[in-house]
C-alpha beads as a LAMMPS data file, in Angstrom:
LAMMPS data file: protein, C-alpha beads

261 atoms
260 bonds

1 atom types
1 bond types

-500.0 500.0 xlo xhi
-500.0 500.0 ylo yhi
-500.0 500.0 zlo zhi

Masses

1 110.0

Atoms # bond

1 1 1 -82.545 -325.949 25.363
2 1 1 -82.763 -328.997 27.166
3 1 1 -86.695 -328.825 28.363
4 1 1 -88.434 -331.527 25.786
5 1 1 -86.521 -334.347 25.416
6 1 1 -88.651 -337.691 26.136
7 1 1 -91.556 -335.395 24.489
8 1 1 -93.423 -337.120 21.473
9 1 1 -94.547 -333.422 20.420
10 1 1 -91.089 -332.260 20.275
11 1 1 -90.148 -334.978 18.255
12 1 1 -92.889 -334.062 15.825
13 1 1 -91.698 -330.366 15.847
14 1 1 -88.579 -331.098 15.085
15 1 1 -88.879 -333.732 11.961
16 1 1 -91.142 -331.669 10.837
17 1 1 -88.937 -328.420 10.890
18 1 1 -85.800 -330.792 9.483
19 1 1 -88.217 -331.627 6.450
20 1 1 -88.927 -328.243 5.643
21 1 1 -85.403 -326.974 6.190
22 1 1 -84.540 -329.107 3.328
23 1 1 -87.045 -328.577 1.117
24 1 1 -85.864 -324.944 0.859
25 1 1 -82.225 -325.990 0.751
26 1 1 -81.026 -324.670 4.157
27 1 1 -78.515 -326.748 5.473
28 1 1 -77.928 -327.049 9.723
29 1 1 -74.223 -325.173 9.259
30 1 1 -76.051 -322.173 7.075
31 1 1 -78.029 -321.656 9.893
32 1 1 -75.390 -321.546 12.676
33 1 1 -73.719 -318.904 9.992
34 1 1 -76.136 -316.931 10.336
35 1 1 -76.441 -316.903 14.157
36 1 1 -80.262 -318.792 13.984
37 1 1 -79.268 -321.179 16.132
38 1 1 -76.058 -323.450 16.739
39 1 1 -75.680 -326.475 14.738
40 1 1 -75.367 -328.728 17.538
41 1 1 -78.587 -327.446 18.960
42 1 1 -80.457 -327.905 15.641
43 1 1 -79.238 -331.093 15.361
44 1 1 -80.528 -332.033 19.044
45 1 1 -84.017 -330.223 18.247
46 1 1 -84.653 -331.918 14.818
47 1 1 -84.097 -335.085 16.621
48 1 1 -86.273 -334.740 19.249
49 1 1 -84.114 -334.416 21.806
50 1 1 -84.892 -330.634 23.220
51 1 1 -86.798 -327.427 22.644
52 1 1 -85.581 -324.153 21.528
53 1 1 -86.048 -321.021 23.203
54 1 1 -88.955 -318.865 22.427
55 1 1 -86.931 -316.512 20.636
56 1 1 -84.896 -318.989 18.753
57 1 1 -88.200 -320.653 17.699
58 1 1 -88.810 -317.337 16.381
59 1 1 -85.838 -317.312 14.713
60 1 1 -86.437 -320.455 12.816
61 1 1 -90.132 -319.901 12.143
62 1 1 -89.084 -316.847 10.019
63 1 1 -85.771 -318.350 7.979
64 1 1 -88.068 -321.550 7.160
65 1 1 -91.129 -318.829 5.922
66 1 1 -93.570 -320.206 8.761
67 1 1 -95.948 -318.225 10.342
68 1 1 -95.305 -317.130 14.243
69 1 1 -96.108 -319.575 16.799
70 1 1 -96.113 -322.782 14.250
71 1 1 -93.626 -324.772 16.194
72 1 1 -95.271 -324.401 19.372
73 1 1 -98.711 -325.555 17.499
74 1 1 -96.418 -329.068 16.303
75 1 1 -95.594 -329.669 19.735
76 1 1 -99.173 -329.809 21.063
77 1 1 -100.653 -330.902 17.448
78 1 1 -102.779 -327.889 17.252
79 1 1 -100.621 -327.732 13.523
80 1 1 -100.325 -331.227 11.879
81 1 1 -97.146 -332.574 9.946
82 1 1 -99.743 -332.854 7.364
83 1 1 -100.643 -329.136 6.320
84 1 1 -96.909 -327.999 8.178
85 1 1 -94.538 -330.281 6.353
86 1 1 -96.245 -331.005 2.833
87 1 1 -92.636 -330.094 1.532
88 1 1 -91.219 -333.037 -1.043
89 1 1 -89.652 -334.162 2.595
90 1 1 -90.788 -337.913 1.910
91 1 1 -89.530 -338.944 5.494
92 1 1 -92.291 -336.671 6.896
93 1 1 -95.023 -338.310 4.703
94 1 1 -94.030 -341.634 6.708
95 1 1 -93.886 -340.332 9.884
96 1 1 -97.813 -338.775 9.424
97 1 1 -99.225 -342.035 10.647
98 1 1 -98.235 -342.582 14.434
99 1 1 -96.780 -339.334 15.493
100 1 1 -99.315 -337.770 18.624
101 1 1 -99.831 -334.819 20.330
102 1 1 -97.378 -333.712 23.121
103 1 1 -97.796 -330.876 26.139
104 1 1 -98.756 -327.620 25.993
105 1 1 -95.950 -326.207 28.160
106 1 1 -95.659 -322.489 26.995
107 1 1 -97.364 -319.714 25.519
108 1 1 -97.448 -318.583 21.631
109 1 1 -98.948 -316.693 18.890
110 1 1 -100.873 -319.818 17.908
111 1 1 -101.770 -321.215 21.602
112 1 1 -103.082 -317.867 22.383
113 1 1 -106.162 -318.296 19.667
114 1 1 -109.416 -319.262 20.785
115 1 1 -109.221 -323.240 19.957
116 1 1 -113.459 -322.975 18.482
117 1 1 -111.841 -321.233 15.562
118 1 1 -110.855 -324.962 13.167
119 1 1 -112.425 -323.839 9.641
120 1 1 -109.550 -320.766 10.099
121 1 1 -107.085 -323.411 11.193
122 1 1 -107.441 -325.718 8.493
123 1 1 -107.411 -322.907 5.900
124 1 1 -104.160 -321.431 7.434
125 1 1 -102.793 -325.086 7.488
126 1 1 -103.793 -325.393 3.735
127 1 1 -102.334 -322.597 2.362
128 1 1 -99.198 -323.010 4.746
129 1 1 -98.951 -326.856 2.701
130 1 1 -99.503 -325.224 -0.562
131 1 1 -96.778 -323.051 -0.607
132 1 1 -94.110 -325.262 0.703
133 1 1 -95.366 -327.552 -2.058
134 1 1 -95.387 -325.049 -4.831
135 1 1 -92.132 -323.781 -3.528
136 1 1 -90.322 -327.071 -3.977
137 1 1 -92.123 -327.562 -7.513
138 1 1 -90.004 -324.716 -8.357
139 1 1 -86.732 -325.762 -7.962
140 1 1 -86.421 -328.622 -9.905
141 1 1 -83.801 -329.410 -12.075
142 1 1 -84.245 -328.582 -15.576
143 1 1 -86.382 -330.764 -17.595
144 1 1 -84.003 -332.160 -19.736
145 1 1 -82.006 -333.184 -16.363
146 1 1 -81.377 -337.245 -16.489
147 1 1 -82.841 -336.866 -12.303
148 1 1 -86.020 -334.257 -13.415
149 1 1 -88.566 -337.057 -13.672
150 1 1 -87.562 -338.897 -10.086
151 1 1 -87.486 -335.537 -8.651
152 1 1 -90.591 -334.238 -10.211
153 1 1 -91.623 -337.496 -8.782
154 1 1 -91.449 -336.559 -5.206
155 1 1 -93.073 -333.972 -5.515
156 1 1 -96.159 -335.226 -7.759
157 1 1 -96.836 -337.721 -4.569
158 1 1 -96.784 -334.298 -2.311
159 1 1 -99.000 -332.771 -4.530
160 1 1 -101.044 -336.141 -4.400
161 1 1 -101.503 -336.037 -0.981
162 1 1 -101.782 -332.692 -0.390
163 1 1 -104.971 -333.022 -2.925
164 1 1 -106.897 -335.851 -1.149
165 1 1 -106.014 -333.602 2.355
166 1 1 -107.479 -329.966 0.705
167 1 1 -110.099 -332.000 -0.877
168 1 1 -111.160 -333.628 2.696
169 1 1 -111.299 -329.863 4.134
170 1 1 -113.631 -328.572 1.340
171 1 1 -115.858 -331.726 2.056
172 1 1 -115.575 -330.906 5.489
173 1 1 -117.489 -327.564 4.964
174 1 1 -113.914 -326.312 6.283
175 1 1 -112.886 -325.322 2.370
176 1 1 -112.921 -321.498 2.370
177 1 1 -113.577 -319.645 -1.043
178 1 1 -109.121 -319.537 -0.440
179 1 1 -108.751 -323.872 0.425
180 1 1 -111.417 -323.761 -2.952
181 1 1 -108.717 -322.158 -5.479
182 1 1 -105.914 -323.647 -3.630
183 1 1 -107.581 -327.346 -4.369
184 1 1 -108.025 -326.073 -8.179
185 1 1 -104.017 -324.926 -8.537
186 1 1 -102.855 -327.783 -7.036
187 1 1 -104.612 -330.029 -9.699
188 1 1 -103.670 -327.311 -11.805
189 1 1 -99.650 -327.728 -11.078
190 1 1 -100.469 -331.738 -10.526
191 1 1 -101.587 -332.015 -14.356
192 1 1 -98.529 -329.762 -15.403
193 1 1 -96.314 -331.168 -13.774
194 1 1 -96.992 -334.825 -14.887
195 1 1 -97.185 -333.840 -18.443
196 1 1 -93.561 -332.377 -18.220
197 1 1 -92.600 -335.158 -16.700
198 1 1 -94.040 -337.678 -19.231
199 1 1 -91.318 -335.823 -21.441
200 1 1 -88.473 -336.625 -20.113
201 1 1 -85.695 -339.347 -20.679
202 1 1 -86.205 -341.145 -17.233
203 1 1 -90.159 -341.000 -17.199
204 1 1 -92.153 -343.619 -15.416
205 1 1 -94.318 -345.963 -16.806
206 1 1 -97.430 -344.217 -14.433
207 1 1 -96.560 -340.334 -15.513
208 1 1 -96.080 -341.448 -19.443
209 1 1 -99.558 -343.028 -18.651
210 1 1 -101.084 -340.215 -17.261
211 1 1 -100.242 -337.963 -20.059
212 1 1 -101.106 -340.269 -23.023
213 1 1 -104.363 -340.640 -21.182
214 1 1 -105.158 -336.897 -20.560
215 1 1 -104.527 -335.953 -24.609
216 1 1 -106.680 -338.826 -25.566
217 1 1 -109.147 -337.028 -22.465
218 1 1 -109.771 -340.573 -21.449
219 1 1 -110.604 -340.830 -17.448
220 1 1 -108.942 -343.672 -15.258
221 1 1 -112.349 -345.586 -15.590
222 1 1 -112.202 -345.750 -19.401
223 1 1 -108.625 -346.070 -19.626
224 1 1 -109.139 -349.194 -17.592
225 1 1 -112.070 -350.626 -19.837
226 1 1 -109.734 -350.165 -22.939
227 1 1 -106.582 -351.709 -21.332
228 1 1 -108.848 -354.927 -20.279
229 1 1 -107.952 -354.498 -16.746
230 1 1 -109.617 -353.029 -12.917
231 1 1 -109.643 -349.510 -12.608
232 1 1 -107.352 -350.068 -9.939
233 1 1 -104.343 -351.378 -11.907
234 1 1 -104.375 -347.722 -13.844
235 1 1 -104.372 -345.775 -10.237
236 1 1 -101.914 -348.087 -9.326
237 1 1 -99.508 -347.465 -11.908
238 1 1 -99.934 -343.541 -12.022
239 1 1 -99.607 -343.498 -8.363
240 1 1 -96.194 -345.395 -8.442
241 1 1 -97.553 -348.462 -7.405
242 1 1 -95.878 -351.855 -8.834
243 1 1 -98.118 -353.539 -11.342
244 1 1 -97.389 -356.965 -12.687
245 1 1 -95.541 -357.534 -15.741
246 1 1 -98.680 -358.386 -17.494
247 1 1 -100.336 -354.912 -17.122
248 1 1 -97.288 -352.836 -17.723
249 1 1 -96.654 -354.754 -20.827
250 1 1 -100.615 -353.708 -21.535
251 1 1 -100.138 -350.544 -20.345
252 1 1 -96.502 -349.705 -22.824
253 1 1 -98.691 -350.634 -25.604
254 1 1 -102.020 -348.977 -24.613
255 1 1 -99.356 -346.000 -24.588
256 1 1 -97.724 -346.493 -28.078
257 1 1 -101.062 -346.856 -29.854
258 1 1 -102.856 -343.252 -28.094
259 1 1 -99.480 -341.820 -29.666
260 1 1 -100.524 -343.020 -32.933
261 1 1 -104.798 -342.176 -32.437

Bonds

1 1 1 2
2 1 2 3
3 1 3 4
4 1 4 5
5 1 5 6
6 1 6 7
7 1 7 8
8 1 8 9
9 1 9 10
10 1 10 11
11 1 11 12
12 1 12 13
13 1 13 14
14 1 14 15
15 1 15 16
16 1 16 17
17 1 17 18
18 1 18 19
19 1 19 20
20 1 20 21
21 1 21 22
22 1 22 23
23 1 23 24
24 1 24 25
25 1 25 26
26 1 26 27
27 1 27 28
28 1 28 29
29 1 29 30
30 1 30 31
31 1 31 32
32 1 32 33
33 1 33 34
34 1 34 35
35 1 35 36
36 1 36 37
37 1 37 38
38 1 38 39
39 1 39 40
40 1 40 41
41 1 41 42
42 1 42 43
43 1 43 44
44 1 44 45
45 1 45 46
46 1 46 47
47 1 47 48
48 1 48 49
49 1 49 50
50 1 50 51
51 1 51 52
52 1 52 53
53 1 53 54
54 1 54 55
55 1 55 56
56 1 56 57
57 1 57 58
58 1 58 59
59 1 59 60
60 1 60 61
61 1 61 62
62 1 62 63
63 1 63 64
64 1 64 65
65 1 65 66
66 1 66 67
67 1 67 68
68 1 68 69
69 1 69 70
70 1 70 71
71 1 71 72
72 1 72 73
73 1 73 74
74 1 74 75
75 1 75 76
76 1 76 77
77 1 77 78
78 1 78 79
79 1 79 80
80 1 80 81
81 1 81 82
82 1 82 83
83 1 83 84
84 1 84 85
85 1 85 86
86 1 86 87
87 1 87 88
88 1 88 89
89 1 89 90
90 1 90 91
91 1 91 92
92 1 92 93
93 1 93 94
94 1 94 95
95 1 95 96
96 1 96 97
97 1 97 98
98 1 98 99
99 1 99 100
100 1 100 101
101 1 101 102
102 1 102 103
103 1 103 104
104 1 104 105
105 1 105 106
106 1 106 107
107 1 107 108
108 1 108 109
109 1 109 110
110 1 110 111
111 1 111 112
112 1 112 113
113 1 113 114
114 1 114 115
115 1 115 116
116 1 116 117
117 1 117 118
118 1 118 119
119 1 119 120
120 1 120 121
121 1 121 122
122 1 122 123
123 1 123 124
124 1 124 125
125 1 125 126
126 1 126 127
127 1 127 128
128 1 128 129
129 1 129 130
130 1 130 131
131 1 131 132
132 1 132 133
133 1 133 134
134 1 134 135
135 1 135 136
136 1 136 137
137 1 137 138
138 1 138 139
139 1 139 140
140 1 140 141
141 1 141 142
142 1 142 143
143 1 143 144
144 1 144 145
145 1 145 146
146 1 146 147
147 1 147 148
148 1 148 149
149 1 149 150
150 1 150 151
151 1 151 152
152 1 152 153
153 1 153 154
154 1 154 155
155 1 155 156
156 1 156 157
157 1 157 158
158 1 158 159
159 1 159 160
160 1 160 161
161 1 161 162
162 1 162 163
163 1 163 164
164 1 164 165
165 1 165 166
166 1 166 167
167 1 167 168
168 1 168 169
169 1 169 170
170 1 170 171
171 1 171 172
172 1 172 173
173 1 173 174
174 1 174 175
175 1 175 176
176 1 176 177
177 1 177 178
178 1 178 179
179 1 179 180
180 1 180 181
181 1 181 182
182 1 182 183
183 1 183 184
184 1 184 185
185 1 185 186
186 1 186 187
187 1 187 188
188 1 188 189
189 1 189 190
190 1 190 191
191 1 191 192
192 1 192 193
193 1 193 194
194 1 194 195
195 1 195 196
196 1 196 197
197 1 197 198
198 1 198 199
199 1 199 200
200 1 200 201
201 1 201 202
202 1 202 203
203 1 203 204
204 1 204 205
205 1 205 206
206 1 206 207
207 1 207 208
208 1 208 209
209 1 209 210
210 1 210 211
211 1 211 212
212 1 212 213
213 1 213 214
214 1 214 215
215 1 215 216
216 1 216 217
217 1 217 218
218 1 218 219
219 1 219 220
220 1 220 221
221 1 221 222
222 1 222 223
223 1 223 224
224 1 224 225
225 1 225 226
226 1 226 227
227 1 227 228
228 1 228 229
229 1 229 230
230 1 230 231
231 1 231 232
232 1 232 233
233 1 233 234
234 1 234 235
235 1 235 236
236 1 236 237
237 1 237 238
238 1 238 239
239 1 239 240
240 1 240 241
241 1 241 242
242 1 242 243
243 1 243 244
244 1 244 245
245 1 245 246
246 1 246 247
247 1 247 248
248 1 248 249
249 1 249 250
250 1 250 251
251 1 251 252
252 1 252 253
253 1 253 254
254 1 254 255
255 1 255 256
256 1 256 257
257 1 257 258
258 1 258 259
259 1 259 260
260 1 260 261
């Protein structure tokens, strides 16, 4: 268990894994309960400090739902954190931007592929993201909760990313007729989810915005022509981006008069 430590890749495999563990509500002790792996090993892999066996690997690959070989494809990059860990595990999403590759040092389902094969990889990757994503979507609290709309929250900015990264594949001529209907659900479950959240007690100012502007079918361009202000401000403030006090106070009233169109 001890091969990997000092390894950048391992470090990578193991956040990553952490994230998703979460995200499906698996805690380190459930898995030492049910003989997985030991909870002080977990706890030394998800921080980077050493690499599981190949059969424990397997082991955790299946509890977390991942397909064979995807740990071994963290650790040498050949899967991103990106499409593996697209979870609601915002600690991930910060951690995207300067974790790197690490050595290939042993054999799996996914190293064994021919590497010329990347439209398959990215669609596998893709659909791998979706369904963490989807997964989390679905246990939210209940939309009446006081936390639903901070929690929906989390998951809106997965969804958000995980758009702009699908969207980049079909671009790419990488978008399979699959990555295609996954990028339409996921705006799909985007748009749903936002409205439900719009609903609820602790709504932000950017998801009560996004739903006032959708029933009025106004896009971000014209919303921003009728508030008076850049087309920025209203991407900023559905993203969760701060906006000054000027442009919320135009945006709560741009709000209360759609309700009354």
């Amino acid at each position: 268990m001890a091969e990997g430590a000092d390894d950048p890749g391992v470090l990578r495999a193991g956040r990553v894994f952490a994230a998703r563990r979460e995200a499906i509500g698996l805690s380190q002790r459930e898995l030492a309960r049910q003989k997985v792996i030991t909870q002080a090993n977990l706890i030394s892999f998800e921080k980077g400090r050493s690499w599981p066996r190949e059969k424990t690997r397997a082991k955790l690959e299946k509890v977390v739902e991942w397909p064979p070989g995807t740990l071994s494809g963290l650790r040498r990059g050949v899967v991103t954190p990106e499409s593996a860990a697209i979870d609601g595990a915002r600690s991930v999403r910060r951690d995207v931007g300067w974790l790197s590759g690490g050595p290939a040092t042993e054999t799996s389902a996914i190293e064994t592929l021919p590497p010329p094969d990347t439209a398959g990889l990215v669609t596998r990757a893709v659909m791998v993201a979706v369904n963490q994503v989807l997964a989390a979507g679905e246990k939210l609290p209940a939309d009446d909760d006081r936390g639903f709309a901070k929690a929906a929250g989390a998951v809106l900015a997965d969804l958000r990313e995980l758009e702009a990264i699908t969207a980049r594949a079909v671009r790419g001529s990488q978008g399979s007729t699959e990555v295609i209907r996954a990028l339409r659900l996921i705006r799909t479950r985007f748009d749903e989810l936002m409205t439900r959240a719009a609903t609820a007690a602790d709504a932000t100012l950017g998801q009560r915005l996004y739903a006032a502007r959708n029933r009025a079918a106004l896009s971000v361009d014209e919303a921003a022509s009728l508030l008076g202000v850049a087309t920025d401000v209203v991407t900023a403030a559905e993203t969760e981006q701060p906006v000054s006090p000027a442009d919320a106070a135009r945006i709560e009233a741009f709000i209360a008069e759609l309700k009354q169109a």
